[in-house]
Structure formats: structure tokens, C-alpha cells
C-alpha positions in Angstrom: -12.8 14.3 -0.7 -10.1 16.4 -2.3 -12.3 19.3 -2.7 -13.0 19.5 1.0 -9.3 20.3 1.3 -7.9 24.2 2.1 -4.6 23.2 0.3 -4.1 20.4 -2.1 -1.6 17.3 -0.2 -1.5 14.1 -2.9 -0.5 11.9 0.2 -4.7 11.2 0.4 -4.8 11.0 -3.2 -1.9 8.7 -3.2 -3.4 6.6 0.0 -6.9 5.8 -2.2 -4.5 5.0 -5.2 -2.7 2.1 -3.2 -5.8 1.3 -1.4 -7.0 0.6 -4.8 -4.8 -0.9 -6.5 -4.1 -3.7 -4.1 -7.7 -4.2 -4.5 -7.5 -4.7 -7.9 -4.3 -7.0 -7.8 -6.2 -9.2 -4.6 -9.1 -9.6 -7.5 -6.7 -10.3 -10.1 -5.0 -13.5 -7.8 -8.5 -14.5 -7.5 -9.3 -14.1 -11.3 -6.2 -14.9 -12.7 -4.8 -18.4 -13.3 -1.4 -19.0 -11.0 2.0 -18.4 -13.2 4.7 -19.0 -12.1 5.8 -15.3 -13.6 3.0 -13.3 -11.8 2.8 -15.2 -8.3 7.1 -14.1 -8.8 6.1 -10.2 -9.4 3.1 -10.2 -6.5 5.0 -11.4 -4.1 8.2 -8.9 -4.8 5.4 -6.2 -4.5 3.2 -7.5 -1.9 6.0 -8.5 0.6 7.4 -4.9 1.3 4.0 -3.7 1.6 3.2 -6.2 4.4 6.3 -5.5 5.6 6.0 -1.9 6.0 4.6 0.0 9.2 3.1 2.5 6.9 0.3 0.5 5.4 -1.3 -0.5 8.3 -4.7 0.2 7.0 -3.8 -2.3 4.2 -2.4 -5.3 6.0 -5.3 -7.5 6.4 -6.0 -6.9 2.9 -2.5 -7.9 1.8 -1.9 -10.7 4.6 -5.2 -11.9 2.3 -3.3 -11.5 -1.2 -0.3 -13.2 0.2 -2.2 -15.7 2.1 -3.1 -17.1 -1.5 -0.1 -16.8 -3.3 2.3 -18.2 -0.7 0.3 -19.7 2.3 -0.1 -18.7 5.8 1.8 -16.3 7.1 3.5 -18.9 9.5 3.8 -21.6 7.0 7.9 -22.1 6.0 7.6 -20.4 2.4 6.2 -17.1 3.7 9.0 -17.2 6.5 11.3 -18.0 3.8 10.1 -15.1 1.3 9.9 -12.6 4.4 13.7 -13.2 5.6 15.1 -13.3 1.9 12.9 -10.1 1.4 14.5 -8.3 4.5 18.3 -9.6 3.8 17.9 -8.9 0.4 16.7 -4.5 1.3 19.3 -4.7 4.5 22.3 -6.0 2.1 21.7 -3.2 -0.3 21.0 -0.7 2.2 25.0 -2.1 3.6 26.4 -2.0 0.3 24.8 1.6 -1.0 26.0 3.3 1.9 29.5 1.4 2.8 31.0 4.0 0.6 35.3 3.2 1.6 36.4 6.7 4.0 39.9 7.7 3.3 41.0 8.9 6.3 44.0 9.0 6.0 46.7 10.2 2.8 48.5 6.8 1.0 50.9 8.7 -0.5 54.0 7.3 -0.2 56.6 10.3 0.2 
């Protein structure tokens, strides 16, 4: 696949890398007995991902993931997890870039 390429882009290398590794972490639920820990760390990574527009050809795989961690995706914990998720990246977002603008001088002369 790479080799096909004129000029070397990771962004396919880096596609099949996420592709792959979600596979890997969908087998691991499967595999793995439930913590409490590791169902805590999926979910922090999975959520964005299902979240995010860009990784459409990986939805259905990580509605699956989620699906076993969580539940359905229109059971109360997954709407719970989804709007905490969302808050959590739009507070931040709020905060990094409500730097205070000084407008004006408050010297007192």
C-alpha cells in the first residue's frame, strides 16, 4: 500500500494504525475480564473516537466496543458518559482560550 504511493503521506499509515488498534482493544474487551480500571481508560478513549466525524469508517466498530463496556448507545449510562465527555472537552476548550483582554489601561494617574 505505501509503496504504491508517489510521495510518502503517514495519514494512510496512521488510518491502518487506528484501524488496528481499536481492533485489538474491541478483542481485548472480549478477552479481558471487566475492571473497573480498564472499562474507566476504554471508555475515555473510545468515547471521543465515537464522537468524532473523522472516524467514520470506525464507528460501527467502536459503537461495538462501547456497546459492551457501557450498554446501548441509548441506554442512560452511555447518554450520561457522552454529555459528561462533551462538557468536559467544551469547558476546557472555554477555559484554554478565555485568556482576560485588557482593553483598556488601569493605571490610576
Amino acid at each position: 500500500l505505501l509503496s504504491s504511493q508517489s510521495v510518502f503521506s503517514p495519514a494512510s499509515s496512521l488510518r491502518h494504525l487506528l484501524n488496528a488498534a481499536v481492533r485489538l482493544a474491541n478483542d481485548l474487551v472480549v478477552w479481558y475480564p471487566n475492571s473497573e480500571e480498564a472499562e474507566k481508560e476504554l471508555v475515555g478513549v473510545f468515547f471521543p473516537i465515537a464522537l468524532d466525524a473523522c472516524f467514520e469508517n470506525l464507528v460501527d466498530l467502536v459503537q461495538l466496543v462501547m456497546e459492551r463496556l457501557v450498554g446501548a448507545a441509548d441506554s442512560d449510562r452511555y447518554q450520561d458518559i457522552a454529555s459528561y465527555i462533551v462538557i468536559s472537552h467544551c469547558h476546557s476548550l472555554v477555559t484554554a482560550c478565555a485568556a482576560p483582554v485588557r482593553c483598556l489601561e488601569e493605571k490610576a494617574l
